[in-house]
C-alpha positions as CSV (number, residue, x, y, z in Angstrom):
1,X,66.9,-28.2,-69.9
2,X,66.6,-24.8,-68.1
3,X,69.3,-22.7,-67.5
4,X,70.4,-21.2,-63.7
5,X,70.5,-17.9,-63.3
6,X,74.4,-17.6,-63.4
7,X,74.0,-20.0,-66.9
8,X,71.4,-17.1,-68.0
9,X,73.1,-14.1,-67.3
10,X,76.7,-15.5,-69.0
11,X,74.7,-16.2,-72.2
12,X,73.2,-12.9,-72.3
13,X,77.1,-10.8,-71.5
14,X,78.0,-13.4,-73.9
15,X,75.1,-11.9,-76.7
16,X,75.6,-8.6,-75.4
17,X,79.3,-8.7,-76.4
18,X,78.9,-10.5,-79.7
19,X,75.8,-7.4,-80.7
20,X,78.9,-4.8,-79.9
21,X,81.1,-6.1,-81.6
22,X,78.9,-6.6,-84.6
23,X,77.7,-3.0,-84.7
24,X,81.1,-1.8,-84.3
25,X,82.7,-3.9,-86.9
26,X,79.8,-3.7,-89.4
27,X,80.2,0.5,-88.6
28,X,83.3,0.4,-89.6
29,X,83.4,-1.5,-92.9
30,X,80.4,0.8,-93.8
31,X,82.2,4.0,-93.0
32,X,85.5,3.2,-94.9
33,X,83.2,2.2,-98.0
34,X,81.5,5.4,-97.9
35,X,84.6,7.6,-97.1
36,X,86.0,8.9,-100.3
37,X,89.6,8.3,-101.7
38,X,91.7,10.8,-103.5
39,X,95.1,9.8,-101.4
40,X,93.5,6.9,-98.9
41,X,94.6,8.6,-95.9
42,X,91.2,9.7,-94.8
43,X,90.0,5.9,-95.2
44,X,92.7,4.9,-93.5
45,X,92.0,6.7,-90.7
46,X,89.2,5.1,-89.3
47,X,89.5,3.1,-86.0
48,X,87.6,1.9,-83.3
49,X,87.9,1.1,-79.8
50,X,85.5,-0.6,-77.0
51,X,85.5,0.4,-73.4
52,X,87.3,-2.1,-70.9
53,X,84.3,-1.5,-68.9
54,X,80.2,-0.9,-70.3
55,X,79.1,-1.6,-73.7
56,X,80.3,1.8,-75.4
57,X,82.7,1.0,-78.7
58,X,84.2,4.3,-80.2
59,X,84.3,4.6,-84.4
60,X,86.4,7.8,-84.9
61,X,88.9,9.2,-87.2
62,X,91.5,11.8,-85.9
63,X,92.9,12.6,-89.3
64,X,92.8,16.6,-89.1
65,X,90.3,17.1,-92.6
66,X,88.1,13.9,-91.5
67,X,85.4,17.4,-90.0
68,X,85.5,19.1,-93.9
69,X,84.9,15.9,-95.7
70,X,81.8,15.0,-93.4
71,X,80.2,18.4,-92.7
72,X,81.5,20.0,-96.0
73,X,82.8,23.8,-95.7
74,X,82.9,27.1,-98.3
75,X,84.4,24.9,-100.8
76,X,83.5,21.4,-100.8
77,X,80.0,19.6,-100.2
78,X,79.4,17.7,-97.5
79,X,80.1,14.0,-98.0
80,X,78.2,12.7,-94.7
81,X,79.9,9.2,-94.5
82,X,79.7,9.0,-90.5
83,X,76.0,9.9,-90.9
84,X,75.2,7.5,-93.8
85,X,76.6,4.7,-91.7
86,X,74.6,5.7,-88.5
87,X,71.2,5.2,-90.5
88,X,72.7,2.5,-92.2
89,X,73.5,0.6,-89.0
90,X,70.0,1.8,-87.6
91,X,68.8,-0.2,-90.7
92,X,70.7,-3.5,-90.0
93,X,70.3,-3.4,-85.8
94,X,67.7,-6.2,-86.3
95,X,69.8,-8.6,-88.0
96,X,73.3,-7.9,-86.3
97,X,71.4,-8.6,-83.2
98,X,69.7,-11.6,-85.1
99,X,73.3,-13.2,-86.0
100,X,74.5,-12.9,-82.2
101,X,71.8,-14.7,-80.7
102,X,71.8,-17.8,-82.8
């Protein structure tokens, strides 16, 4: 049975939603596993948000040193765990959009 047009374009905001969410929930986990721990507050920092409107979700971490850890500076190396999780999710887009459209 064919869908209608209005049957079609629910499915795919339907998709489109699951496929955001997945990214952003899979970026997440991935980024608190790479972030390192000496206290946890760092790890714990980590949230995310999606737009009310648009597909843009939002993966940040406000706490103050969160710019040191990933970028490194004079004293420590740079740890890259926002990066890491960028290629790592660039890796996996196939089968996060895989899992939405079954």
């Amino acid at each position: 049975m064919a869908l209608t047009i209005p049957q079609a374009l629910k499915r795919i905001d339907r998709i489109m939603n699951q496929v955001q969410e997945g990214f952003t929930v899979e970026g997440q986990q991935t980024v608190k596993s790479k972030t390192p721990v000496r206290t946890g507050k760092l790890q714990r920092g980590w949230n995310s948000r999606s737009a009310k409107f648009g597909r843009v979700s939002e993966i940040k971490n406000d706490t103050p040193y969160a710019g040191f850890v990933e970028n490194g500076s004079s004293k420590i190396r740079p740890r890259k765990m926002a990066a890491q999780t960028v290629q790592s999710l660039r890796t996996r887009a196939d089968s996060i959009v895989r899992k939405a459209v079954k």
